[in-house]
C-alpha positions as CSV (number, residue, x, y, z in Angstrom):
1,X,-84.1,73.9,-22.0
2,X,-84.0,70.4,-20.2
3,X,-82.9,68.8,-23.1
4,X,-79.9,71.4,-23.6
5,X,-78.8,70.6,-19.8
6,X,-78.9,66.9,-20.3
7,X,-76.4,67.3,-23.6
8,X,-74.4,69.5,-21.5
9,X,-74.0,67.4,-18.9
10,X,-73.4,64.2,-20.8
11,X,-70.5,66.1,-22.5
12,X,-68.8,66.9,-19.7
13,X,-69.1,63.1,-18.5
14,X,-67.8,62.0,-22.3
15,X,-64.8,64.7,-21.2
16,X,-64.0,63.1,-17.6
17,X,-64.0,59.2,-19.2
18,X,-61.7,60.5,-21.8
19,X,-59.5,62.5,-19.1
20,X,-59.5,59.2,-16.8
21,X,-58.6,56.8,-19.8
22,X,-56.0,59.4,-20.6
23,X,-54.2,58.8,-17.2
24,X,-54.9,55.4,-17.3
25,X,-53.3,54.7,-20.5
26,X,-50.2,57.1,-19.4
27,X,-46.6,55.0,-18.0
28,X,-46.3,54.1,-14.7
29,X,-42.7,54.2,-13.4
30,X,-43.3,52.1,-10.7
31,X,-44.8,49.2,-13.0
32,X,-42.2,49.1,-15.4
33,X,-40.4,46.3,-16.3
34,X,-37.0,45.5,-16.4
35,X,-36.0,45.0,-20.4
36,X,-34.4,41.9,-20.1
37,X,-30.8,42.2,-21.7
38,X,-30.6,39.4,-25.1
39,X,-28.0,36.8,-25.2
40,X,-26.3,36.8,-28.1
41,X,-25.3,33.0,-29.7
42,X,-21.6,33.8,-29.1
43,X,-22.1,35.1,-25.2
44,X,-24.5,31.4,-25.2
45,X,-22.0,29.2,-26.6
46,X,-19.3,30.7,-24.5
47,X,-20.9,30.1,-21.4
48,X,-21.6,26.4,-22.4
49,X,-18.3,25.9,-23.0
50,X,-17.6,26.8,-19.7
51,X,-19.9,25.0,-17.9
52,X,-18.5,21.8,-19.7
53,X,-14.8,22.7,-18.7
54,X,-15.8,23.0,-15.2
55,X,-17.9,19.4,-15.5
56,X,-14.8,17.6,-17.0
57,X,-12.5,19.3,-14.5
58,X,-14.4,17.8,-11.5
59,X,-15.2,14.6,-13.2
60,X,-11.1,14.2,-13.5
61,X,-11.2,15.5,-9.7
62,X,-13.5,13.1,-8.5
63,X,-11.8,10.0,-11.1
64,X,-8.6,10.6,-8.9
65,X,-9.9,11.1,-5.4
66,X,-11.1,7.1,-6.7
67,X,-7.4,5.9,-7.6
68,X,-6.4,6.8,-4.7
69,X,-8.7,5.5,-2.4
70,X,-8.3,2.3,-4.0
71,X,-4.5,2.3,-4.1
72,X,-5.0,3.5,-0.5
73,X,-7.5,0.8,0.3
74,X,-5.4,-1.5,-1.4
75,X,-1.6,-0.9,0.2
76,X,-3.4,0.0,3.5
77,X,-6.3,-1.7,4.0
78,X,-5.1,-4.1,7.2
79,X,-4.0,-0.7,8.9
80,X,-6.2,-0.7,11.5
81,X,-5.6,-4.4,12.5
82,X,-1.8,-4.4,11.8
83,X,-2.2,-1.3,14.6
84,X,-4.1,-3.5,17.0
85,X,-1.6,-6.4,16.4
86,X,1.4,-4.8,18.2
87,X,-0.4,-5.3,21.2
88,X,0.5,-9.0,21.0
89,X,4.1,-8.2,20.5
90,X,3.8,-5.6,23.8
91,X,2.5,-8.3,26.1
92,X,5.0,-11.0,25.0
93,X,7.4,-8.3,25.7
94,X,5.6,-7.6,29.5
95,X,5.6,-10.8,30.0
96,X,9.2,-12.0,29.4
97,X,10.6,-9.2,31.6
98,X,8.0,-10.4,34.7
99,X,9.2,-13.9,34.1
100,X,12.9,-12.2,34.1
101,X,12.4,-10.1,37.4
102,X,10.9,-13.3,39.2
103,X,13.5,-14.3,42.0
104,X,11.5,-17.8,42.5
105,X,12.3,-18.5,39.1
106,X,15.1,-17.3,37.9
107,X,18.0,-19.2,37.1
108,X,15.6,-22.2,36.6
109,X,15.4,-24.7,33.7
110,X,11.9,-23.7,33.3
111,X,12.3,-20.3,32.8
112,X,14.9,-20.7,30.4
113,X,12.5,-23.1,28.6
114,X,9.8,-21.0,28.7
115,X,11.9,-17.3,27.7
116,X,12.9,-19.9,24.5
117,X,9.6,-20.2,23.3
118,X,8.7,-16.9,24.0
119,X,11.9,-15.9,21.7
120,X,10.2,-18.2,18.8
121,X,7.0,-16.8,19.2
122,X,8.4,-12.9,18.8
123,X,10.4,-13.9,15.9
124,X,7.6,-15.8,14.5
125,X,5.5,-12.6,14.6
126,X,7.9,-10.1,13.4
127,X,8.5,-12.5,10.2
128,X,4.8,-12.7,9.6
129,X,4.9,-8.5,9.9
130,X,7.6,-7.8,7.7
131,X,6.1,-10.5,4.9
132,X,3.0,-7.5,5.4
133,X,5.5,-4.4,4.9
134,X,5.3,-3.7,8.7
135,X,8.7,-3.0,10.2
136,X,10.3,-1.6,13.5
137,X,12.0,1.3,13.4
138,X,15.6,1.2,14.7
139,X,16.1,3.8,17.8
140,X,18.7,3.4,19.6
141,X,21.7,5.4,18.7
142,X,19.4,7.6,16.4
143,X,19.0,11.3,16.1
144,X,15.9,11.8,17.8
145,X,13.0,12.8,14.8
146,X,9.4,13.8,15.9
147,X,7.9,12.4,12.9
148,X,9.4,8.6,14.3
149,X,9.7,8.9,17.3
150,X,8.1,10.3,21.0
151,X,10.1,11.3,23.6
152,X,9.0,10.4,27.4
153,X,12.2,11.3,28.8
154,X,15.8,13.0,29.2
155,X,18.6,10.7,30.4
156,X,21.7,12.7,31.6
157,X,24.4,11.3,29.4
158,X,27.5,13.1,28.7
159,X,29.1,10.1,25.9
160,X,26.4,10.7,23.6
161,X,25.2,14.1,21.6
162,X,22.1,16.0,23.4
163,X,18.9,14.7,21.4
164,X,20.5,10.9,21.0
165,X,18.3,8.1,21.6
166,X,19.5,6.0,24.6
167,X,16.2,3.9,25.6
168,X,13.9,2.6,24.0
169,X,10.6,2.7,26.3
170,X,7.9,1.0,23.6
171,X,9.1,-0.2,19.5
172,X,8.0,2.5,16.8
173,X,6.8,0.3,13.8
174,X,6.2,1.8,9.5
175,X,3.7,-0.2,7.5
176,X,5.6,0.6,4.6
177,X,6.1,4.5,4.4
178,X,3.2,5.1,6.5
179,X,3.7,5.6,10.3
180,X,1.9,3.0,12.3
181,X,3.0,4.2,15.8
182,X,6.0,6.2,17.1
183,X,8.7,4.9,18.8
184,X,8.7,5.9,22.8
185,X,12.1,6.5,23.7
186,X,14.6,8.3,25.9
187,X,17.4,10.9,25.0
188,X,20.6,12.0,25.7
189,X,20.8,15.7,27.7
190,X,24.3,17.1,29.0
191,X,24.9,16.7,32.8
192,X,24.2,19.1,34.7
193,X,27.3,20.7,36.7
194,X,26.2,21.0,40.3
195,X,29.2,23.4,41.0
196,X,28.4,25.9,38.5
197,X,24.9,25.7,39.5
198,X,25.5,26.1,43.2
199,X,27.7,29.3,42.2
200,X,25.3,30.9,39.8
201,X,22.6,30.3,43.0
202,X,25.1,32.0,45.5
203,X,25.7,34.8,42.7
204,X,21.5,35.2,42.5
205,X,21.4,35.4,46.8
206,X,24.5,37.7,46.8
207,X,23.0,40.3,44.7
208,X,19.3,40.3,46.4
């Protein structure tokens, strides 16, 4: 009678192992993989076509981002310094007009000698410029055009067109189509007619 109970019982454990294994050996959702989605040759060789499309288009990029820098280098490489030089050119300037506005000396042999020399210096200077492609910009009598030119003042001036250059403050120089400073000047506005304006000012108080 044992022995029957023992069979009985090791079927029903033979049962359980095949039940669990059963489970076991069932899908799991959450363990699935992804299939992965084949390439095909066509869809491969596409895509390296593209990626060598895209190379040679930034390789041409990057090959003229070079030229240019070079021609840039090149044409205006002495920027900088040509734009520290004009500060020579501004103090010569200074220092004629001081010389000029000195009553002890004006009228003098000396000053005359020494205003000639300054005159051969400037002129020396500006030759030496323009042999570099660095010229002043003409002003007066000119339209007035921001891209030149800075305005530091209006100058009431009835002879000439609103917006006209009429002084030149500080010279505007190019090194060749490139901008090296503006030109500080002064320009022409319309005088203002004090009659009108005290009338329009009585109008204002009249109607207060």
């Amino acid at each position: 009678m044992e022995k029957d109970q023992n069979i009985i019982v090791e079927e029903q454990n033979e049962k359980m192992e095949e039940a669990t294994e059963a489970t076991n050996e069932g899908e799991n959702p959450t363990e699935k993989k992804e299939e992965i989605k084949e390439i095909t040759p066509e869809e491969k060789i596409k895509e390296l076509e593209d990626k060598v499309i895209r190379t040679f288009a930034e390789m041409e990029n990057q090959r003229r981002r070079f030229e240019k820098e070079k021609v840039d280098a090149f044409e205006y490489g002495g920027f900088a310094f040509a734009k520290e030089a004009l500060n020579l050119i501004d103090n010569l300037e200074r220092s004629k007009q001081i010389l000029e506005n000195d009553e002890a000396l004006k009228d003098t042999e000396a000053l005359k000698k020494t205003l000639d020399h300054f005159n051969i210096i400037n002129k020396d200077m500006v030759s030496i410029f323009s042999k570099n492609n660095i010229k002043s910009i003409d002003s007066i009598g000119k339209k007035l055009d921001p891209n030149l030119h800075q305005a530091m003042m209006e100058i009431e001036d009835d002879q000439k067109e609103p917006g006209t250059i009429v002084q030149e403050i500080q010279k505007g120089f190019m090194m060749k189509d490139r901008l090296l400073r503006p030109a500080l000047v002064g320009v022409s506005k319309k005088t203002e007619n004090k009659v009108d304006k005290n009338e329009e000012n009585k109008e204002k108080l009249d109607n207060k």
